[in-house]
Every structure is written in structure tokens, then in C-alpha cells.
PAVEXGU-290951 format. One line per 3 residues: number of its first residue (from 0); for each residue x negated, z negated, y negated of C-alpha. Coordinates in pm, 1 decimal, padded with zeros to 6 digits. Each point is the difference from the previous one (the first is absolute). Example, Ala and Ser with C-alpha at 12.3 -4.5 7.8 and 13.67 -1.06 7.14 Angstrom:
// PAVEXGU-290951
0	-01230.0 -00780.0 00450.0; -00137.0 00066.0 -00344.0 .
END
This chain:
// PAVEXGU-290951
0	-02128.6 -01147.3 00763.7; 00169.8 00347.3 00024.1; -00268.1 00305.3 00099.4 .
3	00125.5 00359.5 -00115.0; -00211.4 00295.6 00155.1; 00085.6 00337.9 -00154.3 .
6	00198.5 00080.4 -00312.8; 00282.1 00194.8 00122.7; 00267.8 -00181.2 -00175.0 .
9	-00094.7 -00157.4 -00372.2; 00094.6 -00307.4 00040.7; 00112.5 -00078.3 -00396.3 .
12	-00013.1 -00330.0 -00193.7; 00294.8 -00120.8 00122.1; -00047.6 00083.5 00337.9 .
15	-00326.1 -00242.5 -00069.2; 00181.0 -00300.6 -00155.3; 00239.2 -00013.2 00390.7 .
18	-00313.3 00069.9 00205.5; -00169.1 -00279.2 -00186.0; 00242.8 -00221.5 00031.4 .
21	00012.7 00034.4 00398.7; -00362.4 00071.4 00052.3; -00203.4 -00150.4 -00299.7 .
24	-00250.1 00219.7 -00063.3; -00042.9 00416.1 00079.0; -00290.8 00148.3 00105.4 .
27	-00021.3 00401.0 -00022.0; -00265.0 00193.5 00204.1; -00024.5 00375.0 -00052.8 .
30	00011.9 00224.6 00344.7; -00117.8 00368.8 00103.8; 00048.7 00112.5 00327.4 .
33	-00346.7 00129.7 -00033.3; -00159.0 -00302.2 -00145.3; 00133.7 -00287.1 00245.9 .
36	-00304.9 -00199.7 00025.5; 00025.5 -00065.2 -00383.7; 00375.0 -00134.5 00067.7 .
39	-00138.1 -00227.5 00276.6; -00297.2 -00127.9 -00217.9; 00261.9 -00078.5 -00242.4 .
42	00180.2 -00227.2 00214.4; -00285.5 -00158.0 00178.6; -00099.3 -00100.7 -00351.5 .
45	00359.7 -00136.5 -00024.4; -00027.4 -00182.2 00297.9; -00324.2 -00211.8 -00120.1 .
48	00214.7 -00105.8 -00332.1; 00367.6 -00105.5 00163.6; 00166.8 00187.1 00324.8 .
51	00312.5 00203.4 -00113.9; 00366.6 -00100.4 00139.0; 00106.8 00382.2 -00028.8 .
54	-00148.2 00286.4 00036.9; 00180.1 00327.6 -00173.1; -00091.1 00341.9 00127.5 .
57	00124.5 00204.2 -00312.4; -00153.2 00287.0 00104.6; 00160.2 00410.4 00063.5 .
60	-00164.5 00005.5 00312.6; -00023.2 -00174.3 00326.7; -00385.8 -00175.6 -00088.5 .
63	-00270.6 00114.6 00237.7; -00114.6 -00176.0 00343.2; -00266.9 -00183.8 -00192.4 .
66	00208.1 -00134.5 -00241.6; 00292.1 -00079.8 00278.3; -00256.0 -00213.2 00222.4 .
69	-00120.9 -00251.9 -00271.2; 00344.1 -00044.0 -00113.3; 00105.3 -00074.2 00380.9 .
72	-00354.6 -00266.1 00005.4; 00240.6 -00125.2 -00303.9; 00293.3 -00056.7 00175.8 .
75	-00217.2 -00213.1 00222.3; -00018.1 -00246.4 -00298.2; 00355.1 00058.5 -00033.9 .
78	-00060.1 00251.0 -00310.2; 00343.6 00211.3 00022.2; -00003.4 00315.9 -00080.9 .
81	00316.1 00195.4 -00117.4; 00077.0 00333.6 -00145.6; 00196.5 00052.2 -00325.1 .
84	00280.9 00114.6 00053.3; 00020.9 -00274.9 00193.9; -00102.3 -00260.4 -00193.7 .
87	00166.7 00140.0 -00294.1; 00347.9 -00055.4 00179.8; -00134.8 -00340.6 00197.4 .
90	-00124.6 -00197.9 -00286.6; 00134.0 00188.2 -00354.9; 00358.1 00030.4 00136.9 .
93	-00014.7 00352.5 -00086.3; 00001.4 00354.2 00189.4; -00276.3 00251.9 -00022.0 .
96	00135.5 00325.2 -00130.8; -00276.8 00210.9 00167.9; 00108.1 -00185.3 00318.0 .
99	00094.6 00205.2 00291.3; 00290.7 -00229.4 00044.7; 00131.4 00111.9 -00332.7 .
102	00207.0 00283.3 00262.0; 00135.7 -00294.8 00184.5; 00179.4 -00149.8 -00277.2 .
105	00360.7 00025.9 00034.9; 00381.9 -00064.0 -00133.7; 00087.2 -00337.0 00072.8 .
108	00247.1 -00012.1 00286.5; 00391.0 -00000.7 -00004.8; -00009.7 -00369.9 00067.2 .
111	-00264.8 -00088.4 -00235.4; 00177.7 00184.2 -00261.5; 00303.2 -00173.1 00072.8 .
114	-00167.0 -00310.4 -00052.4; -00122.2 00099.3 -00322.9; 00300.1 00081.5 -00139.9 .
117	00174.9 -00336.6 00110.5; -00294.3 -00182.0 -00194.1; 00057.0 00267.8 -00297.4 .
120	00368.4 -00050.7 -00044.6; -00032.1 -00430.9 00063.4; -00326.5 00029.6 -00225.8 .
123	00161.3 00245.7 -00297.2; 00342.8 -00215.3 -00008.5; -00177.8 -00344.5 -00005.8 .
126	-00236.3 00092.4 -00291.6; 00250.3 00184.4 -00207.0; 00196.2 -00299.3 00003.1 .
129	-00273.6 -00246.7 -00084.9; -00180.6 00268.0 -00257.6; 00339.9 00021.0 -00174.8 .
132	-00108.9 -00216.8 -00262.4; -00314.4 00112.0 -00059.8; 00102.2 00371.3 -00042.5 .
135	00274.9 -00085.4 -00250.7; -00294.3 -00157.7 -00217.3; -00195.8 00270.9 00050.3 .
138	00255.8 00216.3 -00111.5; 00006.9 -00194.6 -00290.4; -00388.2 00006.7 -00071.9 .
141	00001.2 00334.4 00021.8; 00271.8 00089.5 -00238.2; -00170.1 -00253.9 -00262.2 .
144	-00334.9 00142.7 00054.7; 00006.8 00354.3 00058.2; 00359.1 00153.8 -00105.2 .
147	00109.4 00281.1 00262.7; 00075.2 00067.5 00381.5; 00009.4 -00329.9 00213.3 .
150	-00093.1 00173.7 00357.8; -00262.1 00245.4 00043.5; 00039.3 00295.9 00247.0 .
153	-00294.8 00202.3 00127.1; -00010.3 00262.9 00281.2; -00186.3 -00178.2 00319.4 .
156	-00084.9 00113.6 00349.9; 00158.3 -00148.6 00282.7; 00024.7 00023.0 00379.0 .
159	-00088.4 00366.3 00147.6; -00140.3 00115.3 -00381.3; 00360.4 -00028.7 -00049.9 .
162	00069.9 -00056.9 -00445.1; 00266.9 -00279.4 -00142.5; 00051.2 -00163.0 -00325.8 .
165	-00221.8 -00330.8 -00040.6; 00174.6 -00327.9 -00194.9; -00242.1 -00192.9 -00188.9 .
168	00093.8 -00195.1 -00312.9; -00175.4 00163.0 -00291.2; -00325.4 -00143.2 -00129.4 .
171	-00103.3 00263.8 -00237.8; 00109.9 00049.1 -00332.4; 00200.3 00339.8 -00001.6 .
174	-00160.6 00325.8 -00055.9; -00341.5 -00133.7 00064.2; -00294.8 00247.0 00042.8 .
177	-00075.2 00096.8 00377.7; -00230.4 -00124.2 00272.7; 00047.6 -00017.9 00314.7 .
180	-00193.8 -00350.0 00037.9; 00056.8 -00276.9 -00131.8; -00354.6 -00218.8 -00161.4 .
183	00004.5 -00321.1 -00001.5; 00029.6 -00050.7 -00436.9; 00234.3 00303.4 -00032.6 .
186	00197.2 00001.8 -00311.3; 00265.4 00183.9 00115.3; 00119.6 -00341.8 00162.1 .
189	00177.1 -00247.8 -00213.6; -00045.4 -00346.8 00035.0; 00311.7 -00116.0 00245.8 .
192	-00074.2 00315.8 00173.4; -00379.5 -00077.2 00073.8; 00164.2 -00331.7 00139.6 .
195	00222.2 00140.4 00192.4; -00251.4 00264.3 00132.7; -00254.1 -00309.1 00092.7 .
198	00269.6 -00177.6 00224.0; 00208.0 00335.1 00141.5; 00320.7 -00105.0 -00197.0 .
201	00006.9 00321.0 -00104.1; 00008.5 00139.8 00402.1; 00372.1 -00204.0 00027.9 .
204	00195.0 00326.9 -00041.0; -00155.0 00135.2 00260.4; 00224.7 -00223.8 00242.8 .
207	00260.3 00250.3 -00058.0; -00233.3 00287.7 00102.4; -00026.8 -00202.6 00369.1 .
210	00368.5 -00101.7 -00013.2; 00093.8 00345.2 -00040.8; -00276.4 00117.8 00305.4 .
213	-00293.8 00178.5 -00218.6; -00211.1 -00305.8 00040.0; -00105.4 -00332.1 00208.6 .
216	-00081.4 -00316.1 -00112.9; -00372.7 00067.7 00136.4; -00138.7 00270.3 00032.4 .
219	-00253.6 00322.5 -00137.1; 00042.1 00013.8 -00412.4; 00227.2 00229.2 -00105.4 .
222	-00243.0 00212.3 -00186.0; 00096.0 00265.3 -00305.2; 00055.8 00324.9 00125.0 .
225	-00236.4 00140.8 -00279.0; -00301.3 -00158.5 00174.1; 00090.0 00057.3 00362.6 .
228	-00119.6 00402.7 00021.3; -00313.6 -00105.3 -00137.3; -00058.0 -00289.3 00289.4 .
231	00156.7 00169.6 00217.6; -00313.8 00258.3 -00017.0; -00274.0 -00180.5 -00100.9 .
234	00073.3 -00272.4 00265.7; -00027.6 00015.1 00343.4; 00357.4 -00135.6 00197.8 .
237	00154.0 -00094.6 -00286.2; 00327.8 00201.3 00088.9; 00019.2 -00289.9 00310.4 .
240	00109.7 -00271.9 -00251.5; 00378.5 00205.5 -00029.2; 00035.0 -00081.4 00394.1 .
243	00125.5 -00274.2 -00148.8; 00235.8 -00141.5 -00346.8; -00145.3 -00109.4 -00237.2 .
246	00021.9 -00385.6 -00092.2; 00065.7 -00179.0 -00352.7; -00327.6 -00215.5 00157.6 .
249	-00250.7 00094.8 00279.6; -00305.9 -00041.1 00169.8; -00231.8 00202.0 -00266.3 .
252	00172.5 -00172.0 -00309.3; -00124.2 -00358.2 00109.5; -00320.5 00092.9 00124.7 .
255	-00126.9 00204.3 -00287.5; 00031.2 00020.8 -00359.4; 00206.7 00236.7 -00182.2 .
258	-00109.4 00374.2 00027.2; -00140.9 00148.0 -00290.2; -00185.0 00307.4 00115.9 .
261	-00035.7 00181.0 00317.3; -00282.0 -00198.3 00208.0; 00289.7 -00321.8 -00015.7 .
264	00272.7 00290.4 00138.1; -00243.8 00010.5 00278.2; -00071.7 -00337.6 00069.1 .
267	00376.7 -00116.6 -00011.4; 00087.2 00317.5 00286.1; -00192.9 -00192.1 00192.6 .
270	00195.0 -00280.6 -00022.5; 00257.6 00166.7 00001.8; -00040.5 00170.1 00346.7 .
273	-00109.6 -00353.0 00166.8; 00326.1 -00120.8 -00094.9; 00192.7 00302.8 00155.4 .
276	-00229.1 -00002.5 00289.8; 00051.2 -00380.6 00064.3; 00315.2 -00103.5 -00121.1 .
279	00166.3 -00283.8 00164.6; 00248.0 -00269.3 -00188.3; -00285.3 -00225.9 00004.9 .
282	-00213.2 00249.5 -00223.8; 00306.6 -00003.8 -00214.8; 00007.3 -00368.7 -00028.9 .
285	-00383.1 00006.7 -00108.7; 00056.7 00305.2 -00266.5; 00319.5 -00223.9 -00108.1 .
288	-00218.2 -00347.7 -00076.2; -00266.7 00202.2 -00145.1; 00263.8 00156.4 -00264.1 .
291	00103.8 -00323.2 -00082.6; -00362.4 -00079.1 -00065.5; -00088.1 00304.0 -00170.2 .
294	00287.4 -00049.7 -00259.9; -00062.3 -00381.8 -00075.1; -00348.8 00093.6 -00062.9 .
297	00114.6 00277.0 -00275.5; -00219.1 00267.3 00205.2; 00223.8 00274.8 -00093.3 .
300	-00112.3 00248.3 -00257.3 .
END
């Protein structure tokens, strides 16, 4: 059983569906600084129905001394107790943007970047041979289907806020109304395109964007540059995801669903930064099998 004290972050549905997965069940206690002994009568009423594995202090504030000594009589019945920034990162695989650390985060290192770019250019070459097939039919599909333009361009943001021209093969029919987001039953989509969408066929052009050094393989989406100033200030850090290319896959695009409004902008930043802040090839591996995974299971949008 998982124990959140506080409400700082709003933990959202799907925030729920990993926590229950890991924990089983969630138990949320209100807190005030001023009203401790409530918090405490809380848990000892807890405590007499199952003894919690975590305890989450998702609170502003450090709690008082009252609250601070019953959770230490916790630890005693080896209760731990962890903040959430901390826990956020620990067991969500994601960073905290209110986090102090978010000043920390930095560009990857010359040698780290080197070694991105040797698994970009083996990566890009390997698929574009093997997707050869595959984007000649789609070719194909799309001039049956929806007459016009076979590649897509759109205006994206890249490393250091930096713009370049995205590849995508088109999905759309032509001249379709606008919206920046894309729903889930949007008719603007026809019917090869939705597939393509679904499994990220329609992302293969994009090999040419990291052959040519605007992209990596993995990395930050490269987002339209039409929603960027709005992120950028409505949400905290988000400038920290250009410390880094932006990737055809990444960290955020497994882990959560396609973004359809600003709250998902949010959630996937914090993937986002985790990623930058903890990159190693072996993360890469992990982002790499989970691709694979997401696009068998058609969880593209």
C-alpha cells in the first residue's frame, strides 16, 4: 500500500493506473501544518487496517516536529518515508519540474554526444534500409487514398530553441481545417494514414532529419513551433528540453499517451527532463524496446 500526505502535485489517472500497479492500493490523507494531529490520527487509523510500504510527503512545506516524530516511530516498522520530488523521479521514472534540481540539468557531454550520434547514424542507415519497403507502399497508399503531397513538412523546435524543417509522411488529407492536436477519431486522418499514425510509419522521414544532424534517434519530441511560446510560459523549465535534439522516439513518447492538451505537455516535460538528466546508452536501450512495444501494440494516435 502506497500512503500520499499532502496534495502538492495531482497525481492524475494515469499516474494512478503505474502507482497501482507497483503499490496496489493508494491511500490519500489530507495535511495542514496547523492541523497535524488530524494527519497523524489519519494514519494511526491506517495502521489498525494494513501498515503502508511508502509513505509520500507531498506537501509545500517541511511538516512540523509532530508530524516528523510519528513518521520517524514509522520508520521503526520500516514505514519509509520519501518526498516527491523524490519519489516522483525514484519510482515514476520522471523529473519534478518544480524540483530544485531542474537548474542542474545540463547538455549532455562531448563524449556522450558523440556516442549519440554514432548510434544515430548506425540506427538511421539500418532502418532506412529495412523500412524501404514499407515506405514505397506507403507511398502508394497514400497516393490511392488521399491524392496530393507524399511528405509533410512542419516548422519544429530543436536543440537551443533553434527552428528546422520536420519530415513526416503525410497523414492528412490536404487542406484540412486546423488544430493543433490531434483526437483520437479525427476525420482529418484517412484510413492508411490513421494506420500509419498508430504504428509511427509515418515518423520514417524523419531519419533524414537525424541523418542530416536536426535530430536523434531518442530523444525530447520535436514539438511545433506554434505551441512552444505558449509552454514555454505557462510551464515551468520547459525551455531545458532544447539542451538537448530532439528524437524521432523518446522517453515521454513511450511512457505517456499522445498529447492532446496542455496538462499531457506537462506531464511528458517531465519525462522528458529525466531522460536528459539521466541519459546513459542503457536508458537508450530501454526507450528503444519500449518503441518497439509501443508500435506493435498500435499505441500511436
Amino acid at each position: 500500500m502506497l500512503t500520499i500526505i499532502g496534495d502538492k502535485y495531482k497525481f492524475d489517472a494515469y499516474d494512478e493506473n503505474i502507482l497501482l500497479d507497483k503499490f496496489g492500493t493508494i491511500e490519500y490523507i489530507p495535511y495542514s501544518c496547523k492541523k497535524s494531529s488530524d494527519t497523524i490520527f489519519d494514519l494511526n487509523q491506517l495502521l489498525c487496517c494494513e501498515v503502508p510500504k511508502v509513505i509520500v510527503l507531498n506537501v509545500d512545506l517541511e511538516p512540523n516536529s509532530q508530524l516528523q516524530d510519528f513518521l520517524l516511530y514509522l520508520e521503526e516498522l520500516n514505514v519509509k518515508t520519501i518526498y516527491i520530488d523524490e519519489f516522483i523521479t525514484k519510482h515514476m521514472d520522471k523529473l519534478y519540474i518544480q524540483n530544485r534540481e531542474l537548474e542542474n540539468i545540463k547538455p549532455c557531454s562531448y563524449t556522450q554526444y558523440i556516442q549519440k550520434r554514432v548510434i544515430d547514424y548506425i540506427g538511421a542507415i539500418t532502418i532506412s534500409i529495412l523500412a524501404l519497403p514499407i515506405i514505397l507502399y506507403s507511398i502508394y497508399r497514400i497516393k490511392k487514398e488521399s491524392p496530393g503531397s507524399i511528405i509533410y513538412k512542419q516548422t519544429r523546435v530543436g536543440i537551443n530553441g533553434k527552428k528546422f524543417t520536420c519530415y513526416k509522411l503525410r497523414t492528412m488529407h490536404e487542406n484540412s481545417y486546423h488544430n493543433p492536436y490531434t483526437q483520437s477519431n479525427d476525420n482529418r486522418i484517412f484510413p492508411w494514414g490513421r494506420f500509419m499514425r498508430k504504428t509511427r510509419i509515418d515518423e520514417l522521414p524523419q531519419l533524414w532529419n537525424v541523418i542530416k544532424g536536426d535530430m536523434h534517434l531518442i530523444g525530447p519530441r520535436a514539438e511545433w513551433d506554434i505551441l512552444v511560446q505558449k509552454y514555454e510560459k505557462d510551464i515551468p523549465g520547459y525551455s531545458k528540453r532544447y539542451l538537448l535534439k530532439p528524437g524521432i522516439t523518446g522517453w515521454a513518447q513511450v511512457n505517456y499517451p499522445y498529447g492532446v492538451n496542455e496538462h499531457d505537455a506537462k506531464q511528458k516535460l517531465m519525462y522528458d527532463l529525466y531522460y536528459i538528466n539521466n541519459w546513459s546508452i542503457f536508458l537508450d536501450i530501454k526507450t528503444l524496446f519500449k518503441t518497439v512495444a509501443v508500435v506493435l501494440n498500435k499505441r500511436g494516435v
